[in-house]
N, C-alpha and C positions, 0 to 999 in steps of 0.2 A: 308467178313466173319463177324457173328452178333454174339454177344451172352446176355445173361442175367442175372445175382445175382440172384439169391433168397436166403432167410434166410434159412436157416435150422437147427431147433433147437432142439437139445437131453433133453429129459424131463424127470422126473420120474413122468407124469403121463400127457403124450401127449392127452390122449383126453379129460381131463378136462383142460387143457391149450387151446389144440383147441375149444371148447367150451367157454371160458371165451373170447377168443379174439372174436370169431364169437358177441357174445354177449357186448360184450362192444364195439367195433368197425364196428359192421356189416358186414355180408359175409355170407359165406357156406363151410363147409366144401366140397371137389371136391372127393376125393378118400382116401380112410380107406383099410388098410388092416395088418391082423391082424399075428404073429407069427405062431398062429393056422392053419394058411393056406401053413405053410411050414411042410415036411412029417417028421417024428421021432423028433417034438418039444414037451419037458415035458410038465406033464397038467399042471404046475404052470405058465407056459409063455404062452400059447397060448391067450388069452384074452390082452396080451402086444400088444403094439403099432409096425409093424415094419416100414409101411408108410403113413404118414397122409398127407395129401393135402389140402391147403383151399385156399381162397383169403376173405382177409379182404378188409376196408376202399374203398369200388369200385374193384378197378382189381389189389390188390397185393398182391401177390405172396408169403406163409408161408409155410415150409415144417417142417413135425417135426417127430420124431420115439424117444420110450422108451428107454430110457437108463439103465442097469444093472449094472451101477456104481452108486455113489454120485454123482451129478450134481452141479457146483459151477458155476457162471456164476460170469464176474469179470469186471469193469470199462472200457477194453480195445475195449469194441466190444458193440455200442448201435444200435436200429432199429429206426429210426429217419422216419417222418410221416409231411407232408405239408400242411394241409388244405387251401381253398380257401376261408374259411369263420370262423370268429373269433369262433362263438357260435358253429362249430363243431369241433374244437381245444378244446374248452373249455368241450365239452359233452365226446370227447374221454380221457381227461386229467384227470376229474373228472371222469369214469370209468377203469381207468387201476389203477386209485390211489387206489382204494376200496381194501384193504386188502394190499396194497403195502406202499412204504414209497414216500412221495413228498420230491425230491432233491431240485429242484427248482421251484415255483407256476410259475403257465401259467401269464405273464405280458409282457405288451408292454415295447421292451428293446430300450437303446437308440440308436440302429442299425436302427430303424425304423420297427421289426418285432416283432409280439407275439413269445414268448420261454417258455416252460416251462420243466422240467424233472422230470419224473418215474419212478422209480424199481416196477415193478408190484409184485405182490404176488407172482410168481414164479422166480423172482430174474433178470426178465431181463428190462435192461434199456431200456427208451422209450424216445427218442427229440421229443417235439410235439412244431411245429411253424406253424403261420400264416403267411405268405411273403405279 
């Protein structure tokens, strides 16, 4: 028996979240679909997010749907990202930083590996290392 994680993240405003990760990490969004598409939903929700699909960084795996609450996203729970090469650690760490706060700058630690950490502008933490 196999199985797999995927992130799945509640947003107040999933498809410019999926859109900034496609764009600062590279991907595509996979599958969209919208409130709109379920029967006797009010016109204020239909344009809401209910399933969004994408894959970022190569082949992984982000799920995310609108949320109708406030969204807080909190220290307990980070998305953590491997690059095989310093300069694309470095290109994604300076793109999720843009609008967000740098925890920690991307630097060679005395572990032996690049680390760096992000709060992107939508409040969620990012580990970005090079091993």
């Amino acid at each position: 028996m196999g199985a797999q994680i995927h992130a799945y993240l509640m947003s107040e405003d999933a498809r410019g979240q999926a859109n900034f990760y496609v764009e600062s990490l590279g991907g595509e969004i996979q599958s969209l679909t919208t409130f709109g598409e379920t029967p006797g939903i009010p016109d204020a929700m239909k344009d809401k997010i209910m399933h969004l699909a994408l894959t970022v960084a190569d082949t992984n795996t982000l799920m995310m749907s609108d949320s109708f609450e406030p969204i807080s996203y909190n220290r307990s729970i980070s998305l953590a990202l491997n690059y095989d090469e310093v300069s694309e650690a470095q290109t994604a760490y300076a793109k999720l930083s843009e609008g967000g706060v740098s925890k920690y700058p991307l630097a060679l630690q005395p572990w032996g590996a690049y680390y760096g950490e992000v709060v992107d502008q939508f409040g969620v933490t990012w580990m970005i290392t090079k091993q």
